[in-house]
Residue, then its C-alpha position, 0 to 999 in steps of 0.5 A: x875567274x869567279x862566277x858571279x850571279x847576275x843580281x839586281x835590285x827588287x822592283x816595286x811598282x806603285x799604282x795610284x788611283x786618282x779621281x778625274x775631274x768632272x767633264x762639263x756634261x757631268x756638272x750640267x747633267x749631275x745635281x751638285x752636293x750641298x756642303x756645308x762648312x763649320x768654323x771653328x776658334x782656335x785656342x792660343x797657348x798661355x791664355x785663358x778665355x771665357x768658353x764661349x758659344x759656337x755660331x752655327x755656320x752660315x748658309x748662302x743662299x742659292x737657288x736652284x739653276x736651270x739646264x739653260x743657267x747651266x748651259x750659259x754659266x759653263x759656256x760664259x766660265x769658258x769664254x772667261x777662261x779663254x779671254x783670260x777674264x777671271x771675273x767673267x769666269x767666276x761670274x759663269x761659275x755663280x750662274x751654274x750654281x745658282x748663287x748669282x743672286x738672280x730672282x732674289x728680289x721680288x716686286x710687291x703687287x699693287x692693285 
């Protein structure tokens, strides 16, 4: 009978290092980054066009939240996540972030 070696295949072992999700306390307590976007044209093959000017990338409006518009904003985005209400969930979102176009008008004084 031959002796054979007890061989196997080498292990190679991944780790992977993923970045968690901000827990709600992180997102009251931490200023929120401004990003902008940009926009870019595409370019069809076989066509030729004018060059023509980039716009510059619009900028939306927003104010800046209080802790209580961030309170309520994550308390309403849960009870919309809870009922299964997307628009009350999106509407929570716009008042954490301060795009909800609260205090976006203001009155003229009259003497």
């Amino acid at each position: 009978m031959r002796h054979t070696a007890n061989r196997t295949a080498p292990t190679t072992t991944t780790t992977t290092t993923r970045n968690r999700k901000p827990s709600l306390l992180d997102r009251l307590m931490r200023p929120r980054a401004a990003t902008t976007t940009t926009t870019r044209s595409s370019r069809r093959m076989g066509r030729r066009h004018r060059a023509t000017a980039t716009t510059a990338p619009v900028h939306h409006h927003q104010r800046k939240p209080t802790l209580g518009d961030r309170i309520y904003g994550a308390l309403l985005r849960l009870k919309g996540s809870v009922t299964g209400r997307s628009g009350k969930k999106a509407a929570g979102t716009r008042r954490m972030r301060g795009t909800d176009g609260r205090g976006s008008t203001t009155r003229r004084r009259r003497w």
